[in-house]
C-alpha positions as CSV (number, residue, x, y, z in Angstrom):
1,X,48.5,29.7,8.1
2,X,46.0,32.0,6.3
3,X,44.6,35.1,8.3
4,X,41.3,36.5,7.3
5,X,40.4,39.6,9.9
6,X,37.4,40.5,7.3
7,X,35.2,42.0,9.6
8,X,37.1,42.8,12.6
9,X,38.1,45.5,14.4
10,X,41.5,46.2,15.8
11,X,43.3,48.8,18.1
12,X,46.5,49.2,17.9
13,X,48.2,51.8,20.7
14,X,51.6,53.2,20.2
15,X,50.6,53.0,15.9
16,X,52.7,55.8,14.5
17,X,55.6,54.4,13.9
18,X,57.6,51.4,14.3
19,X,56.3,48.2,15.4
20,X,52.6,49.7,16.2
21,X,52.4,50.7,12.4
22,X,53.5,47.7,10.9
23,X,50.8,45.6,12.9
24,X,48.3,48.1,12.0
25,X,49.5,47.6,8.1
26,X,49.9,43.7,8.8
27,X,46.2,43.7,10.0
28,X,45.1,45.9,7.4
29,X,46.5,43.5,4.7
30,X,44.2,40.6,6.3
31,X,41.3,42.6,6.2
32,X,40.3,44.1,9.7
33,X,39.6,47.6,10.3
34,X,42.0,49.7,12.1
35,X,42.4,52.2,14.6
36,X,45.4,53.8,15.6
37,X,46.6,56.3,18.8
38,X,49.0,57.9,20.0
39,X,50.3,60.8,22.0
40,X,50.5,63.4,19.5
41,X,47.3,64.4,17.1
42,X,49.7,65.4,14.3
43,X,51.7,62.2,14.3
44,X,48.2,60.1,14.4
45,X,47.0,62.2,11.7
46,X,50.0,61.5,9.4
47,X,50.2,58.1,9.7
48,X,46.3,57.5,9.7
49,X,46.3,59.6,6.4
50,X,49.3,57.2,5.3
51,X,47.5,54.0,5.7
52,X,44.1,55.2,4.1
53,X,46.6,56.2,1.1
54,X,48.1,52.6,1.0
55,X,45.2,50.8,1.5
56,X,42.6,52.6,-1.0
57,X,42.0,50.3,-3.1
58,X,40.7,48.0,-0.5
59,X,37.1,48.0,1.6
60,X,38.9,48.4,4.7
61,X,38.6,51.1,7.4
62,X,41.4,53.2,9.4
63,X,40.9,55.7,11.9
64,X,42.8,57.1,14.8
65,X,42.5,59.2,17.8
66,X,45.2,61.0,20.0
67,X,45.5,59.3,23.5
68,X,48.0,59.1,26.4
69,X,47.4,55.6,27.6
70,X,48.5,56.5,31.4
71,X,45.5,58.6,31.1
72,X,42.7,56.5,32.7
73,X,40.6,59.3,31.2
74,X,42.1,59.4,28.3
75,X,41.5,55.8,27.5
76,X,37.7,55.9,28.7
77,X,37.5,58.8,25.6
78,X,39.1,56.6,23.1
79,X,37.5,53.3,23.8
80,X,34.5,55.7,23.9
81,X,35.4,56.7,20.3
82,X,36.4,53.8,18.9
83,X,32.7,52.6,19.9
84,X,31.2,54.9,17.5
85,X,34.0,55.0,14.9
86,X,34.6,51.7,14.0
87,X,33.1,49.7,16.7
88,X,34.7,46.6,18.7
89,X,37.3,46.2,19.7
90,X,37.8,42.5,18.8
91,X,41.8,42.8,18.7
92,X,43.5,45.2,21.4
93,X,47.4,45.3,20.6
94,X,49.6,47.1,23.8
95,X,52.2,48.4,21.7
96,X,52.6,52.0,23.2
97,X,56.1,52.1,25.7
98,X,58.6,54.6,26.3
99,X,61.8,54.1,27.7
100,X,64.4,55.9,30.0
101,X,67.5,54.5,30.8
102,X,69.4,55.7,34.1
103,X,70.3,54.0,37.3
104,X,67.6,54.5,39.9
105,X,69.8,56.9,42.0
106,X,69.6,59.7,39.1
107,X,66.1,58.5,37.7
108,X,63.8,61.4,39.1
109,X,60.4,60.4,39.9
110,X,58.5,61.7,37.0
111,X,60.3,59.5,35.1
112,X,59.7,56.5,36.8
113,X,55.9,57.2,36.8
114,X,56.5,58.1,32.9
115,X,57.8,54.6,32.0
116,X,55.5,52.2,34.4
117,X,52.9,54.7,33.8
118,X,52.8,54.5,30.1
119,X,54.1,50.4,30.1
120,X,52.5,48.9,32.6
121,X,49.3,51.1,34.1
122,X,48.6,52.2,30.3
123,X,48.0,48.5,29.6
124,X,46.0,48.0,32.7
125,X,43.6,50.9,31.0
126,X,43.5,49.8,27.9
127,X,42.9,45.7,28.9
128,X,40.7,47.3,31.6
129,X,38.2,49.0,29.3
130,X,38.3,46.4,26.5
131,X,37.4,42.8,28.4
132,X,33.8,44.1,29.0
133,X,33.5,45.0,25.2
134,X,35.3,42.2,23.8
135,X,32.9,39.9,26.3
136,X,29.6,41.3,25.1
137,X,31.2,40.8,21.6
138,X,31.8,37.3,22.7
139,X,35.1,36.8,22.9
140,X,38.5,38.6,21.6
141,X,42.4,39.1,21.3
142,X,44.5,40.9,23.6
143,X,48.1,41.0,22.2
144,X,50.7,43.1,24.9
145,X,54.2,43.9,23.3
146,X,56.8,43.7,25.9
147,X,60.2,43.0,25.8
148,X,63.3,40.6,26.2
149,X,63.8,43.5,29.4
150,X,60.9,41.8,30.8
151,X,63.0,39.0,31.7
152,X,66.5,39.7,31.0
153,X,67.4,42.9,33.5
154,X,70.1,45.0,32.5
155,X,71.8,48.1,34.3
156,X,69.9,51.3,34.0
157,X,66.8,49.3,33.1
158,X,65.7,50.0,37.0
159,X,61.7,51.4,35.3
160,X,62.1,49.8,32.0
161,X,62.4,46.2,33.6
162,X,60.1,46.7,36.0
163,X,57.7,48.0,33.5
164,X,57.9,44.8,31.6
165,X,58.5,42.1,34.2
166,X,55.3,43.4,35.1
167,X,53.7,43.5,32.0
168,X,54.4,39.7,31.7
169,X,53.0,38.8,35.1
170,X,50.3,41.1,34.5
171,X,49.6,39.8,30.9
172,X,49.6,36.0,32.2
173,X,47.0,36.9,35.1
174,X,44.3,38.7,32.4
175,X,45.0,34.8,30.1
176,X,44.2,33.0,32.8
177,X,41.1,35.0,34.3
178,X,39.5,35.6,30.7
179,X,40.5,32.4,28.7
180,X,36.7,31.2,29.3
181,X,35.0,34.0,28.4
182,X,36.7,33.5,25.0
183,X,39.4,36.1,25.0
184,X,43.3,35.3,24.1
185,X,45.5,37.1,25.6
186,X,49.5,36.8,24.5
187,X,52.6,38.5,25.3
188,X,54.9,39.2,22.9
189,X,59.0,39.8,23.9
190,X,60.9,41.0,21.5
191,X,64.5,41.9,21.9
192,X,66.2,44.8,19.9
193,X,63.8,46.3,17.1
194,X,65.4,48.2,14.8
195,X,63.2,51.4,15.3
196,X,64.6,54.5,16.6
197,X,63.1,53.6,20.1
198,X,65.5,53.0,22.5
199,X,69.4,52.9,23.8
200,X,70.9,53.0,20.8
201,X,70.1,54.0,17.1
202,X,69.0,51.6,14.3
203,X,70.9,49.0,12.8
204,X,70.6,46.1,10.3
205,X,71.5,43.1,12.4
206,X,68.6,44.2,14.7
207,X,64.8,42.6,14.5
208,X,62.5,44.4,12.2
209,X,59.4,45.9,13.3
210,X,57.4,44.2,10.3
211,X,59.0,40.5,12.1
212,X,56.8,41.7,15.4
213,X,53.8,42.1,13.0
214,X,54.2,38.9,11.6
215,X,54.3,37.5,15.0
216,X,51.1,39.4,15.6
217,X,49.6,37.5,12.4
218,X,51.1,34.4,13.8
219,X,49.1,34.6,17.0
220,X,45.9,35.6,15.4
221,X,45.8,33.2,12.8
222,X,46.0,30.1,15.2
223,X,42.9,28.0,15.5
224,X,40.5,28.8,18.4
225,X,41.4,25.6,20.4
226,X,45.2,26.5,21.2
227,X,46.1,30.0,22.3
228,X,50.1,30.9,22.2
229,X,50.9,32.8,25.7
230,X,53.9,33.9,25.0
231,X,56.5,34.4,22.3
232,X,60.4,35.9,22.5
233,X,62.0,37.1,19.3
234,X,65.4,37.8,19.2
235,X,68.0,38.7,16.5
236,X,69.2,35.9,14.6
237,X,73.3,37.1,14.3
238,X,73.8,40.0,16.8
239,X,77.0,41.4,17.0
240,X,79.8,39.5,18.9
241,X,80.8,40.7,22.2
């Protein structure tokens, strides 16, 4: 299937690195405008000034903004940006996560508020402040990464699972209460990335993050009568236990 963004705008949290810049250059390459965040300025900056280098030659816009999405303030001043930079959103993708790994005997508080604050809550801002936009624009794409973790639970995945298990419920609730006002909303599970994100470090077996973005075109580019919900992407060969 052919996707043609021309004129649409997309956010894209978590779009430094990994998986959130590949969409972000996935989208690009179909034409919609792009804006990035992420925690740090200097990071958004680097990669914002990547893109615009890449993508020169074509009519297409980038921008980004630094933002800590468990900030409900935080996301109020970027949505609150992104009116006046680029305008939309038509296409909000949930790609911003962290992840700490410890049984929930040594996992200190903070940390547990770190990870469902930043997967879980930080979705609730973003999705929060963009169905009112994307329903006066008449209709729109909410696209939430989450993970194989979001059904598969594994030990010292005590916040990370609950994070996504309830990023899936939570992502299947906003389909079912927005489907008529013309907003799509998919969930999107990957299982290991080969990103520096993570357990372990980065290997070749593993998915890459341009395969999520595709998966991100995939969903986009299906006609407005059918809607894909959900989609798990796994490594074709992983290692054998």
């Amino acid at each position: 299937m052919t996707l043609n963004l021309k004129g649409k705008t997309a956010l894209v949290t978590g779009g430094t690195k990994g998986i959130g810049l590949a969409v972000a250059r996935r989208l690009l390459t179909a034409g919609a405008s792009i804006a990035i965040c992420g925690r740090h300025t200097e990071s958004v900056n680097v990669a914002v000034a990547q893109l615009r280098t890449e993508f020169a030659a074509t009519p297409v816009k980038v921008d980004g903004k630094s933002a800590d999405v468990g900030s409900e303030g935080a996301v109020r001043a970027l949505f609150e940006w992104l009116d006046v930079s680029l305008g939309g959103p038509d296409i909000l993708v949930n790609n911003a996560g962290v992840g700490i790994f410890k049984d929930l005997a040594a996992l200190a508080p903070e940390e547990w508020e770190t990870v469902l604050g930043t997967n879980l809550t930080g979705v609730y801002h973003c999705c929060h402040h963009a169905l009112p936009r994307m329903r006066q624009r008449g209709g729109g794409w909410i696209i939430n990464v989450s993970s194989l973790a979001g059904k598969n639970s594994f030990a010292g995945g005590a916040a990370y699972n609950a994070s996504k298990f309830g990023l899936c419920g939570m992502s299947e609730a906003v389909m079912l209460d927005h489907r008529y006002d013309g907003i799509r909303v998919s969930t999107i599970l990957p299982g290991s990335v080969n990103t520096e994100f993570g357990r372990v470090g980065r290997a070749d077996w593993k998915i890459a993050p341009e395969d999520v973005a595709e998966t991100v075109a995939m969903i986009l580019a299906m006609p407005e009568r059918s809607l894909i919900s959900q989609v798990e992407i796994r490594p074709s060969r992983p290692p054998r236990k």
